[in-house]
C-alpha positions as a LaTeX table, in Angstrom:
\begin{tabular}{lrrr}
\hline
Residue & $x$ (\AA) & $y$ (\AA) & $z$ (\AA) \\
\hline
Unk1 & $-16.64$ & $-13.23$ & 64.12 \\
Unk2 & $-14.47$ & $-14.92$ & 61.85 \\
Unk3 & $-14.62$ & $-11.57$ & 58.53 \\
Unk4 & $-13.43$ & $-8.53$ & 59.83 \\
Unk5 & $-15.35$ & $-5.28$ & 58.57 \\
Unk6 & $-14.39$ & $-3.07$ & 55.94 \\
Unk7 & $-13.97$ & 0.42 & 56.12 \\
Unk8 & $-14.23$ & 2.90 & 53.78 \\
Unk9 & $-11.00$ & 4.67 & 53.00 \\
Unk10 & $-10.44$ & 8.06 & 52.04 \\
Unk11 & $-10.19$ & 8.90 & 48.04 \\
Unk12 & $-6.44$ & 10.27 & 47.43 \\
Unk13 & $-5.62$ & 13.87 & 45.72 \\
Unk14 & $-6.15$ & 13.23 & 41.87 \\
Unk15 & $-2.95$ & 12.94 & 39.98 \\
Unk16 & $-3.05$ & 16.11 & 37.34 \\
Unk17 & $-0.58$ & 14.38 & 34.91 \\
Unk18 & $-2.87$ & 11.26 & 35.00 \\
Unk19 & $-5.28$ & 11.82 & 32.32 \\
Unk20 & $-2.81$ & 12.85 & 29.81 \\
Unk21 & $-0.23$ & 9.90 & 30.79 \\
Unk22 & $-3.27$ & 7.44 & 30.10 \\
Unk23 & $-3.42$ & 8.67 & 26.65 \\
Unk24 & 0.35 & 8.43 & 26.03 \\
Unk25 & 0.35 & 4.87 & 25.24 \\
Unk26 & $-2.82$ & 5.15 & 22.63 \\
Unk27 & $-1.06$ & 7.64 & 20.84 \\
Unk28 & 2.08 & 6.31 & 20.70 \\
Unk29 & 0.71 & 3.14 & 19.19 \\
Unk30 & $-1.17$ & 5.19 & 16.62 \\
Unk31 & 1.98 & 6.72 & 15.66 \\
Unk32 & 3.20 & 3.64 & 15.34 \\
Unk33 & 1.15 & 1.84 & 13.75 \\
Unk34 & 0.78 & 4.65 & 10.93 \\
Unk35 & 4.72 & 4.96 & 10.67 \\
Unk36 & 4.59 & 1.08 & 9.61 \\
Unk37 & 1.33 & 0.14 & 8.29 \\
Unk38 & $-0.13$ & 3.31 & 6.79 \\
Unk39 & 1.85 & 5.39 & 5.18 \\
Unk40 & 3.81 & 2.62 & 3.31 \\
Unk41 & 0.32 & 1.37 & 1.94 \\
Unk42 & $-0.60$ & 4.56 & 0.64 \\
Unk43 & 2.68 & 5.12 & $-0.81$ \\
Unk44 & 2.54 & 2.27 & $-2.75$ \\
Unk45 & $-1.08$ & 2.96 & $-3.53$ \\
Unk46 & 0.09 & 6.02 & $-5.28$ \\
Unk47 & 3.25 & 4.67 & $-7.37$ \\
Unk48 & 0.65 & 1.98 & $-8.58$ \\
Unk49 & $-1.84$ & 4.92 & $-9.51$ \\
Unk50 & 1.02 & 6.55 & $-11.26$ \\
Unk51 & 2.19 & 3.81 & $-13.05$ \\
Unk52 & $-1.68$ & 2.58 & $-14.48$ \\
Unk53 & $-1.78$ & 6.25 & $-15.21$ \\
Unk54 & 1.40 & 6.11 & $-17.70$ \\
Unk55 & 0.43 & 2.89 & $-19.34$ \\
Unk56 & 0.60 & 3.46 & $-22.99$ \\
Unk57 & 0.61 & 1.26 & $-26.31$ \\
Unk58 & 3.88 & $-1.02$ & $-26.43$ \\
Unk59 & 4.50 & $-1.57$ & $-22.78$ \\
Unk60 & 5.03 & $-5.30$ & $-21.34$ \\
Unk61 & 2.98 & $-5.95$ & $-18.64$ \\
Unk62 & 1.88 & $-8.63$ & $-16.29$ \\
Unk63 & $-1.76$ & $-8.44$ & $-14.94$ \\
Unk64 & $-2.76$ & $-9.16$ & $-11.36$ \\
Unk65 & $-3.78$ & $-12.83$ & $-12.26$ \\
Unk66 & $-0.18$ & $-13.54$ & $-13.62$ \\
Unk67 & $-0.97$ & $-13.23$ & $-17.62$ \\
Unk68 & 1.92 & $-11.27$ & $-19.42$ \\
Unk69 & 1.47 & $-9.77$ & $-22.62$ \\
Unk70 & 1.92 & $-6.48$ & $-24.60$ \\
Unk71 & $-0.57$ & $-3.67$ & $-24.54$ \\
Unk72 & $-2.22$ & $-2.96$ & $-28.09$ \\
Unk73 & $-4.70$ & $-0.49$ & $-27.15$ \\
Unk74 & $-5.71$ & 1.49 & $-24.58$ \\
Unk75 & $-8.61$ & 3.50 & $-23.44$ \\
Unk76 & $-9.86$ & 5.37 & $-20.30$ \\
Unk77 & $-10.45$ & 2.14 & $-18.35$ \\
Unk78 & $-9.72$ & $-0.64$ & $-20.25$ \\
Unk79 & $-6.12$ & $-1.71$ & $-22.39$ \\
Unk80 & $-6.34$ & $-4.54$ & $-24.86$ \\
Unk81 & $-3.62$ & $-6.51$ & $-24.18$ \\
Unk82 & $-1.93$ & $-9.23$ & $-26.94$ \\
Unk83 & $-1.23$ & $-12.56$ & $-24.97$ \\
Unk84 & 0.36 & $-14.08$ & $-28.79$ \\
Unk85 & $-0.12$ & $-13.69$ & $-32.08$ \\
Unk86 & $-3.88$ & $-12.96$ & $-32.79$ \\
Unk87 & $-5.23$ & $-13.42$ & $-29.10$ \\
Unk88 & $-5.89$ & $-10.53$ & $-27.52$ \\
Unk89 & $-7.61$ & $-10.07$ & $-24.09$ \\
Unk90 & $-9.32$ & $-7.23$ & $-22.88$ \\
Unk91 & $-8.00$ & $-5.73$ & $-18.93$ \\
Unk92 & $-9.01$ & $-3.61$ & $-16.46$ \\
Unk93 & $-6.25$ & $-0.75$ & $-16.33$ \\
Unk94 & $-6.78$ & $-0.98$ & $-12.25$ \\
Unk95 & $-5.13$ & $-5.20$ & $-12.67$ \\
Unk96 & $-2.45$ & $-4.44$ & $-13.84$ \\
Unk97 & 0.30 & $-5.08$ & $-11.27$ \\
Unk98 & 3.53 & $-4.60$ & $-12.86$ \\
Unk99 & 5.22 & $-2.97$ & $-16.28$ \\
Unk100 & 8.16 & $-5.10$ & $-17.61$ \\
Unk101 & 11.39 & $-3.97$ & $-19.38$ \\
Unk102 & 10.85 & $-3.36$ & $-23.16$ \\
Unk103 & 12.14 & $-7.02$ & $-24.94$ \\
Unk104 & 10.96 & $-8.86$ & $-21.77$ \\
Unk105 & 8.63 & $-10.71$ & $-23.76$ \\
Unk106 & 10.27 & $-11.98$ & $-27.04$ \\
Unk107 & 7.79 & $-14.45$ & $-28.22$ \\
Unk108 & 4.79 & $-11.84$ & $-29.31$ \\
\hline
\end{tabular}
């Protein structure tokens, strides 16, 4: 005939360092990936926890949606924050993104 048959071959020893040499490269990309995605995310998560933590009445800030203005009051989860003279806007302490220098904003 033109097909040969097959023939079962016999299974070789099992290798003893295989199992643990097919989890090598899963664990070395979970290292990885925590060494460059993970821990810098919680890191900054916690420097921005700190920060909303020492917000107090005075400081410059600019929210997450890009207002700027000076804080006039602040309570457990809310600041009142004074965009100019006589406006004042009500923020989440959670949006705000980043504290200025003091005399960053002159115009208020």
């Amino acid at each position: 005939m033109l097909i040969s048959p097959a023939y079962a071959q016999a299974a070789g020893a099992a290798d003893p360092t295989g199992g643990i040499m097919g989890l090598l490269p899963i664990v070395l990309m979970f290292v990885v990936l925590w060494f460059l995605m993970i821990r810098p995310q919680m890191k900054r998560a916690k420097e921005h926890k700190s920060m909303v933590e020492a917000l107090a009445k005075g400081d410059e800030v600019v929210t997450q949606g890009g207002v700027a203005g000076r804080i006039v009051k602040v309570s457990d989860n809310f600041i009142t924050v004074e965009l100019a003279p006589n406006v004042e806007v009500a923020v989440q302490r959670q949006a705000v993104s980043t504290v200025l220098p003091k005399g960053t904003l002159k115009a208020l």
